[in-house]
VOVODO-166504 format. One line per field, with one value per residue (C-alpha): residue in one letter; x, y, z. Coordinates in steps of 0.2 Angstrom, whole numbers, plus 5000, padded with zeros to 4 digits. Last residue first. Layout:
REM VOVODO-166504
code = c(A:...) .
X = c(X:...) .
Y = c(Y:...) .
Z = c(Z:...) .
***
This chain:
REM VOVODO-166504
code = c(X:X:X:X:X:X:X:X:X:X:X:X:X:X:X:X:X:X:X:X:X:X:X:X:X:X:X:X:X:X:X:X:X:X:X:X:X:X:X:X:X:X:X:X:X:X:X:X:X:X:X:X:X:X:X:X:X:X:X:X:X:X:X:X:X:X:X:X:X:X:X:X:X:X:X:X:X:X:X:X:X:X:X:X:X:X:X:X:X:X:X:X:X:X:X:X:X:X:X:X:X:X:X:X:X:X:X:X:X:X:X:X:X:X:X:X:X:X:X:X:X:X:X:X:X:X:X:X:X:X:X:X:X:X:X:X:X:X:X:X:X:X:X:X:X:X:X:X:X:X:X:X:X:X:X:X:X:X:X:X:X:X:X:X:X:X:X:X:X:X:X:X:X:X:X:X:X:X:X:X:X:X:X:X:X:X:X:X:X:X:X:X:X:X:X:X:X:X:X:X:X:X:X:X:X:X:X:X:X:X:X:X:X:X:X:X:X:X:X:X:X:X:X:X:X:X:X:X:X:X:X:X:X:X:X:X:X:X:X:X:X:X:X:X:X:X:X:X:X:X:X:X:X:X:X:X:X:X:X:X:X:X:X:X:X:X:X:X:X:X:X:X:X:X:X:X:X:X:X:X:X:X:X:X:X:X:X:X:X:X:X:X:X:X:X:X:X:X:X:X:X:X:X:X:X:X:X:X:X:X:X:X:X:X:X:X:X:X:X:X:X:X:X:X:X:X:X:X:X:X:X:X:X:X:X:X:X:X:X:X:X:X:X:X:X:X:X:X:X:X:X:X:X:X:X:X:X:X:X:X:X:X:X:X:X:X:X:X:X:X:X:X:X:X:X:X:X:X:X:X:X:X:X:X:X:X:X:X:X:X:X:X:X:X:X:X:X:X:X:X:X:X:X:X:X:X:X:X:X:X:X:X:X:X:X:X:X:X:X:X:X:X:X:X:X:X:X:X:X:X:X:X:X:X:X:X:X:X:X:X:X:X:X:X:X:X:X:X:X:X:X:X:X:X:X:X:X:X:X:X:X:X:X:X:X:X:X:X:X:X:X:X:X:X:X:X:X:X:X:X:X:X:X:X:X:X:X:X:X:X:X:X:X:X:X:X:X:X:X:X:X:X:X:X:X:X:X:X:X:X:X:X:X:X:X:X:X:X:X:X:X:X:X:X:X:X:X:X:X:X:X:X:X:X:X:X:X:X:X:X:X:X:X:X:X:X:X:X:X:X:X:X:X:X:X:X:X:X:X:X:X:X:X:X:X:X:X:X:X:X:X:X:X:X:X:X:X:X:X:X:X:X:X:X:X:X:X:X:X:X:X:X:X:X:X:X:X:X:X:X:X:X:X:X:X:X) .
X = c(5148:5143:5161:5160:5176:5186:5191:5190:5196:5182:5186:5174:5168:5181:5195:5186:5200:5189:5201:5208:5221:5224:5238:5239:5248:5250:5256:5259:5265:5256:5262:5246:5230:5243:5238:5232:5230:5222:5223:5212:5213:5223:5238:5253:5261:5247:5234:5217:5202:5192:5193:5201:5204:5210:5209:5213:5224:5217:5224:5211:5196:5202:5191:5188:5187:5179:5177:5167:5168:5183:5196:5215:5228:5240:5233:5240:5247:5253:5234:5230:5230:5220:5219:5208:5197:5186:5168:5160:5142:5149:5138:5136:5154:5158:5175:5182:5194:5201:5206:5209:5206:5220:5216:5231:5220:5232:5218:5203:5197:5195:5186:5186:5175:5187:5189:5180:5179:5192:5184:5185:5183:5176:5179:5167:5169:5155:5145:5159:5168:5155:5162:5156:5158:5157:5161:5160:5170:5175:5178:5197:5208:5226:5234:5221:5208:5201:5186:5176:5165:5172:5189:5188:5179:5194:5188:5195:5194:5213:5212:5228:5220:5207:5193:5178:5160:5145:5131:5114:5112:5114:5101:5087:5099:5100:5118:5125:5144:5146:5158:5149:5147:5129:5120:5106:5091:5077:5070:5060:5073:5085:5098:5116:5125:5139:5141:5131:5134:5139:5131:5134:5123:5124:5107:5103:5103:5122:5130:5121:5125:5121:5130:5130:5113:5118:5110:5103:5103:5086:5092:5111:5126:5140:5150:5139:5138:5157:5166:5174:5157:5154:5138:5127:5132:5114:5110:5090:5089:5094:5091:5080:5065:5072:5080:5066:5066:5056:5051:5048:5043:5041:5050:5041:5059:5068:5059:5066:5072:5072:5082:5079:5087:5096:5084:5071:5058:5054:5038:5041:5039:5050:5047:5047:5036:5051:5059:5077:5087:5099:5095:5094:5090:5082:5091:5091:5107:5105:5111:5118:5113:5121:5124:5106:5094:5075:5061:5040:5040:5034:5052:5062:5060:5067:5078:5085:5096:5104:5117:5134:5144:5148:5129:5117:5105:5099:5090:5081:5080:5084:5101:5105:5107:5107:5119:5119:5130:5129:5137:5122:5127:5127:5143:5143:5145:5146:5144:5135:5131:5126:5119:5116:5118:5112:5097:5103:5120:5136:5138:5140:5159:5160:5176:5188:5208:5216:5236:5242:5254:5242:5226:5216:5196:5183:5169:5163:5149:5140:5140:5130:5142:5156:5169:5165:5160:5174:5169:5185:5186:5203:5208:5209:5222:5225:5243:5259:5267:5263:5273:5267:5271:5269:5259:5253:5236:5228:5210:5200:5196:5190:5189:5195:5204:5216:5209:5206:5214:5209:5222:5217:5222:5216:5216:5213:5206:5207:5202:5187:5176:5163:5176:5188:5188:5203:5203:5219:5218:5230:5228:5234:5237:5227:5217:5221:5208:5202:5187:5181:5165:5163:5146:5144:5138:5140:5133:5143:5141:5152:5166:5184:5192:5210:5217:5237:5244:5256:5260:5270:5271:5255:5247:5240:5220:5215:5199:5194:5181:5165:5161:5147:5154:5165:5163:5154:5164:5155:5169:5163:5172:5177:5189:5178:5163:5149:5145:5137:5147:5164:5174:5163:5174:5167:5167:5180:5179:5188:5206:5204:5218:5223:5208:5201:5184:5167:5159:5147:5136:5128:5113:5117:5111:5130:5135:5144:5156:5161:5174:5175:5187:5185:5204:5204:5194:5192:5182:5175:5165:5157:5154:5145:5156:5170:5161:5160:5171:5167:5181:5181:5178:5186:5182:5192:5183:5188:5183:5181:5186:5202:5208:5207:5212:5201:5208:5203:5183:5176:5159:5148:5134:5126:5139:5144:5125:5125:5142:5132:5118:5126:5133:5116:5112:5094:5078:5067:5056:5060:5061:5041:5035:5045:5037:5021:5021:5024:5010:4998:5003:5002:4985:4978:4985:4976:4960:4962:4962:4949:4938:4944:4940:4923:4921:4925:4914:4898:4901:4902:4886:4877) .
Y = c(4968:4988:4991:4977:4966:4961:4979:4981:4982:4975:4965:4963:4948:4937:4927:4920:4909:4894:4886:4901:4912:4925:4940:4952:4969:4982:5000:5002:5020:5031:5046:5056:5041:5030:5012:4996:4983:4967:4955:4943:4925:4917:4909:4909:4925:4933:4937:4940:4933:4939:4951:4967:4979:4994:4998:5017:5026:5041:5031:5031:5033:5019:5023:5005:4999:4983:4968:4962:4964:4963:4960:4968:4973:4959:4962:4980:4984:5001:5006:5003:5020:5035:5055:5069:5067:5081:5079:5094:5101:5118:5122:5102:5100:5083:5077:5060:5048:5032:5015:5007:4991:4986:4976:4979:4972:4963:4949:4953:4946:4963:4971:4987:5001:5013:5000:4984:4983:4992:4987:5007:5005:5020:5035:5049:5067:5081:5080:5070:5055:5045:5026:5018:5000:4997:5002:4993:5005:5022:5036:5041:5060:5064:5054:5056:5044:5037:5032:5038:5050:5064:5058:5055:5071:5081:5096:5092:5106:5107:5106:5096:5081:5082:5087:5078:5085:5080:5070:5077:5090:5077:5064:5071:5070:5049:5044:5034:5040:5053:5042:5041:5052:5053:5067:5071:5059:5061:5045:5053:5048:5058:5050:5051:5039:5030:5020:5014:4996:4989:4999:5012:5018:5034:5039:5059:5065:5064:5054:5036:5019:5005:4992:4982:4989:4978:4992:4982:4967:4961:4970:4961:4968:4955:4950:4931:4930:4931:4945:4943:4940:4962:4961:4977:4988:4998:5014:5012:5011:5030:5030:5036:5028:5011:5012:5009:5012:5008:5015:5010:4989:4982:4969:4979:4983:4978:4993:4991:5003:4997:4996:4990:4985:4968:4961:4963:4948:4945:4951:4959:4977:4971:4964:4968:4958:4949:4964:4962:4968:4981:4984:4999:4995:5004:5013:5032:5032:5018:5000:4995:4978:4975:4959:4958:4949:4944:4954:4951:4955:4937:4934:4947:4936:4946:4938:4938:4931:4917:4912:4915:4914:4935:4938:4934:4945:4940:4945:4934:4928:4908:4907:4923:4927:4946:4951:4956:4957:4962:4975:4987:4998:4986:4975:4971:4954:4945:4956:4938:4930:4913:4906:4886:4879:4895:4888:4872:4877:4864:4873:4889:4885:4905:4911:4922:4925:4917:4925:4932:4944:4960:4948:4936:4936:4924:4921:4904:4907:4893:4888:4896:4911:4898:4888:4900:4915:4923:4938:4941:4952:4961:4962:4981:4994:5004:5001:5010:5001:4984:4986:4973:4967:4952:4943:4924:4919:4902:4898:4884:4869:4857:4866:4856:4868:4861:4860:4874:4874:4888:4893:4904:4920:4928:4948:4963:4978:4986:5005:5001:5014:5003:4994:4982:4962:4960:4941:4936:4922:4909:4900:4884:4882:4870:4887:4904:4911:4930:4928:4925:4933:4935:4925:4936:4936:4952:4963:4977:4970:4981:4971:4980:4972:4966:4957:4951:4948:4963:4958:4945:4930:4919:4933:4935:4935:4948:4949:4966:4962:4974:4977:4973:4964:4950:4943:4925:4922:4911:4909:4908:4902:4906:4902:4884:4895:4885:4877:4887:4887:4885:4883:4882:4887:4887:4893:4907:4919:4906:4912:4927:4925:4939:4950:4968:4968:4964:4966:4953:4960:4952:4958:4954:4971:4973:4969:4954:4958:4947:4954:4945:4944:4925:4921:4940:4931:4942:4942:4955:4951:4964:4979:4994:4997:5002:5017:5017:5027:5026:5030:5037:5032:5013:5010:5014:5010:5019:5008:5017:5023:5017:5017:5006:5004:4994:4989:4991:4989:4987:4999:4991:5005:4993:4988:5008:5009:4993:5002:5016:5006:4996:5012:5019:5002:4994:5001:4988:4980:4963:4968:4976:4959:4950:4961:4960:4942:4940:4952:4945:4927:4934:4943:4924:4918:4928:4927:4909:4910:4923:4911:4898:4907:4913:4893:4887:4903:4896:4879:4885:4896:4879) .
Z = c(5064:5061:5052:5042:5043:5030:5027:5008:4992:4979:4962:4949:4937:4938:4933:4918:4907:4911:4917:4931:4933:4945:4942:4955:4953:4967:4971:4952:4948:4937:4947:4952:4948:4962:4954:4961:4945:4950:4936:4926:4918:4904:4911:4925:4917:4912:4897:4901:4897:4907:4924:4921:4940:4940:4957:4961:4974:4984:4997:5011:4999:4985:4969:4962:4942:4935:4927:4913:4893:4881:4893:4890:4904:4901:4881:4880:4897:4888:4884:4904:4912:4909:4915:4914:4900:4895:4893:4886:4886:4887:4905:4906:4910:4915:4919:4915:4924:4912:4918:4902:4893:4878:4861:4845:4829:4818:4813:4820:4836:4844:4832:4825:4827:4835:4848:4846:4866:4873:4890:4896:4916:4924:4935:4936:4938:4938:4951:4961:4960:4953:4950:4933:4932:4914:4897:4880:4872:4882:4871:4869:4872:4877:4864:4849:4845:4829:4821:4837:4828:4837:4834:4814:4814:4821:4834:4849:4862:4869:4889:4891:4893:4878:4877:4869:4865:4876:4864:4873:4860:4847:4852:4845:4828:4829:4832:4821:4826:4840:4851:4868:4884:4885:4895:4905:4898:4907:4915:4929:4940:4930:4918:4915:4901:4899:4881:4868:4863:4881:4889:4907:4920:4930:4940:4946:4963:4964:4952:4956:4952:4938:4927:4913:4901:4884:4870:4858:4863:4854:4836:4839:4844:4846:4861:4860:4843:4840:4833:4816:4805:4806:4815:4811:4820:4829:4834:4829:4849:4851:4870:4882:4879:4873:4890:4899:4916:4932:4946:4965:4964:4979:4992:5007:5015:5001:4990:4972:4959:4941:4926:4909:4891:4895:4883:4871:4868:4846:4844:4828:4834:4849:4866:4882:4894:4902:4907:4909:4923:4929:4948:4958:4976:4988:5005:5001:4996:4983:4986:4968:4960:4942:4930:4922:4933:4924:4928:4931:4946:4951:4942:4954:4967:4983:4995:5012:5026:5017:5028:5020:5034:5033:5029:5014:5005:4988:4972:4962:4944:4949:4943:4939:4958:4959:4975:4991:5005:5027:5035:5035:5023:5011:5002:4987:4980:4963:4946:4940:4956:4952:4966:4964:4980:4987:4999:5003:5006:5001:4985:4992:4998:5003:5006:5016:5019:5003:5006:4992:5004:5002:5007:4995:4999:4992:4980:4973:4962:4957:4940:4926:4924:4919:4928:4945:4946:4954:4964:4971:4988:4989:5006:5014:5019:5003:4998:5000:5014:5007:4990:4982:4963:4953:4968:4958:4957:4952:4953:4960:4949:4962:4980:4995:5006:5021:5037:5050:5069:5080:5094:5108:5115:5131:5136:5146:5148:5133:5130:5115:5119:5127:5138:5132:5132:5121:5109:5101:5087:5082:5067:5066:5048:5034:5029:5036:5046:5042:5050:5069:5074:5093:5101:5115:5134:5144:5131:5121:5103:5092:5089:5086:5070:5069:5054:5057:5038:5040:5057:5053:5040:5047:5051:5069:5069:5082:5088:5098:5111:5118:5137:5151:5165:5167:5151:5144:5128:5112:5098:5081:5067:5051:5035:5033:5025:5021:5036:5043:5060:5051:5067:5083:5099:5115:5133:5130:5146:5158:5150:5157:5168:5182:5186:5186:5195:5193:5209:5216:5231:5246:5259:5275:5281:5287:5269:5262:5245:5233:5222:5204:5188:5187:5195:5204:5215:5229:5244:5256:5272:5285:5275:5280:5297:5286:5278:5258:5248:5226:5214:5198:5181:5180:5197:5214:5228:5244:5259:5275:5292:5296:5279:5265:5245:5231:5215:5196:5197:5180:5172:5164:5167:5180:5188:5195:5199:5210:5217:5223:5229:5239:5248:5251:5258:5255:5260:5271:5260:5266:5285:5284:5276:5287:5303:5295:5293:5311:5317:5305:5314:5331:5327:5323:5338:5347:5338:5340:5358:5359:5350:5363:5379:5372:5369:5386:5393:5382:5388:5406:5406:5399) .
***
């Protein structure tokens, strides 16, 4: 019995053993795995970590001296035991005497192997575009280059903001039917390249039925705003689908959306067209279905907001505000007149996008003199008349410092508060009711002569330095107290455009305000010369160009040119008078357009 016992003392103290060997062991690899790593490790850990690019590494006979992109790192010989590099994939690898190991992103040869595909047209809906997916080094950002097809004025270069190791880098600016070739720069966060690859993107020809005409009458490259002129063409009528795209300095087509192959804009018609938003992306009111949309570069629907369960129909304008809403001319579906007949084209709102609510809204009738009405004269046809309903014609929408500007058809520009004050109204004096009068600003003319002629004032005539706008749009704040507009010309002086004799011209025209005097003088004009070259009784637009100081004068129906009946792109120096650019574009319909924006291809924030 003693002996059993002492076998199994002996085994207990056996397994106990064994058992202590085993916690020892695990202890031991448990105490090796957390042992700290290399100072030195983690000083060129640190150097990867922030993106930054190892250029060459240079040895004594005591130590490594790493020289990165913002300073150099030296590390003891005896702390390295292997180094490798593969300047072929931009790489050092590096063995430690811990036997740790470390991958360096270093300055290389080729860096072909950072384009790992190429997917033209990825939305299908615009064939001008491509994405290329690029796997970098280290942390960086890229420059695309697309080379011009004629020389480096058609090149378009934009600096991408994404900084992440893996990217999908936004191509536009491709020429259709061409092998486009395309530069790509990996650069460091503040754009100082570090190297380069090209590649070679092959697009088909365009298959669009009926698509514009437009010929370059005059270009002088070196004088122009930098930019492409975005065309919001709105297809063979206002009802179609709109069909916008971008035509550089040389005529060249640069950008466009096919939005009849999208399931979800198949039938967008855009009216005013696109504007871009702060944040890169575009929006626009879509007549079709009474909505407002967002859509991005490809033309992905990104958002929209029904303005029909809001009880609104969408009326040419959609304005991004300072303080982020929208400011949309609409009509409301509830307004009706005295006889119950609806009102239209008579209201404006401000909508939240973030919660898709409704901020404020104004009524027009309120503010303005509604019993201002011509009755129709038989020449001008029913669409482009006046009528009891349409009284007023809201076209357009934008801000003049912390007040609203808007401009009518039927009743000219006007400044509004957001409380629906009216401020001012710069509008022949005719037919106006008398609580009107004091907001009536009396003309000036250029050279500072206060004009005192009735026939003037009333807009029965004009004098050389001075004319109202008729049937105005797209007003452009300058300042406080100047603002650009488009003057249509339509039934100047209170005569028709379709009558016989009748000599018809749209104008630039630059106005200042003075509410002090409650005067409005005009400063300067351009357009009356063009006559019908520069005429279009309603649409289009005008264009302040910030780099230049130039303005875009921009008619868009109708239009009499040298290739047809359409619209032009007028770029003029306000100083000189001199045309920068002119642009004819033709089209069936003998609608060009309804505006014309210059701008950089790319967004900044893209």
């Amino acid at each position: 019995m003693i002996a059993i016992q002492r076998i199994c003392s002996i085994y207990t103290a056996s397994i106990l053993s064994g058992m202590c060997l085993v916690l020892l062991l695990f202890s031991c690899k448990k105490d090796q795995g957390n042992a700290p790593e290399l100072p030195t490790k983690l000083a060129l850990t640190s150097k990867i970590e922030t993106g930054e690019l190892l250029i060459k590494v240079n040895q004594n006979t005591q130590e490594y001296i790493f020289n990165f992109e913002k300073g150099a790192i030296n590390i003891p010989v005896q702390d390295i035991v292997k180094m490798t590099p593969n300047p072929d994939r931009w790489v050092t690898n590096l063995t430690f005497s811990d036997g740790s190991e470390l991958t360096v992103p270093t300055k290389g040869t080729s860096l072909d192997f950072m384009v790992e595909a190429i997917r033209l047209d990825p939305s299908g809906y615009n064939p001008l575009s491509a994405l290329v997916d690029v796997g970098l080094p280290t942390f960086g950002r890229v420059r695309v280059q697309v080379h011009g097809k004629h020389g480096e004025l058609g090149n378009i270069t934009h600096l991408c903001t994404s900084e992440t190791q893996r990217q999908s880098v936004p191509i536009f600016g491709l020429y259709a039917d061409y092998d486009n070739v395309v530069d790509l720069t990996f650069t460091d966060f503040a754009g100082n390249e570090r190297g380069s690859t090209t590649v070679h993107i092959r697009t088909q020809p365009l298959k669009v039925a009926d698509f514009p005409r437009w010929k370059i009458v005059k270009s002088q490259t070196e004088k122009m705003e930098p930019g492409l002129n975005l065309v919001s063409y709105p297809g063979q009528s206002e009802l179609d689908t709109s069909l916008p795209y971008m035509i550089d300095s040389e005529g060249e087509i640069r950008w466009l959306l096919l939005l009849k192959k999208s399931p979800d804009l198949q039938k967008f018609a855009g009216s005013i067209g696109l504007k871009r938003t702060k944040k890169g992306t575009f929006i626009a009111g879509d007549q079709s279905v009474q909505r407002v949309v967002e859509m991005d570069m490809f033309g992905n629907l990104i958002n929209q907001w029904d303005l029909a369960r809001l009880g609104y129909g969408f009326h040419h304008e959609i304005t991004e505000s300072a303080n982020g809403n929208f400011l949309i001319n609409v009509t409301k579906v509830a307004a009706h007149l005295n006889n119950g007949e609806p009102r239209v084209n008579d209201h404006i709102i401000e909508l939240n996008p973030q919660t898709g609510s409704l901020v404020n809204e104004w009524d027009l009738a309120k503010q303005l003199d509604t019993t201002r009405y011509i009755r129709p004269d038989g020449i001008t046809p029913p669409a482009f008349s006046q009528s009891p309903n349409n009284w007023v014609h809201n076209n357009s929408i934008t801000e003049i410092g912390e007040n609203l500007l808007a401009t009518a058809r039927y009743q000219g520009i006007f400044s509004f508060n957001h409380s629906g004050v009216t401020q001012w109204i710069i509008s022949p004096h005719k037919n106006w009711g008398a609580k009107y009068q004091t907001l009536l600003l009396k003309p000036i003319a250029e050279d500072g002569t206060a004009i005192t002629d009735p026939a003037v004032i009333n807009g029965d005539a004009a004098v050389a330095g001075f004319d109202w706008p008729w049937g105005p749009h797209t007003p452009v704040a300058l300042a406080n107290d100047r603002i650009l507009v488009f003057d249509n010309g339509y039934n100047r002086q209170w005569k028709s455009n379709f009558a016989p004799g009748v000599i018809s011209y749209s104008r630039v025209v630059e106005y200042k305000v003075d509410l002090t005097n409650k005067t409005v003088q005009q400063v300067w004009s351009y357009g009356k010369d063009r006559g019908e070259e520069g005429f279009s009784q309603a649409i289009s637009g005008v264009q302040y160009l910030p780099k230049t100081g130039h303005v875009s004068f921009c008619p868009g129906m109708g239009v009499k040119t040298s290739i047809g009946i359409g619209g032009r792109v007028v770029e003029i120096d306000p100083k000189t008078k001199e045309v920068i650019f002119d642009l004819e574009v033709a089209t069936s319909s003998g609608t060009a357009f309804h505006r014309v924006t210059r701008m950089p291809l790319y967004p900044e924030n893209l």
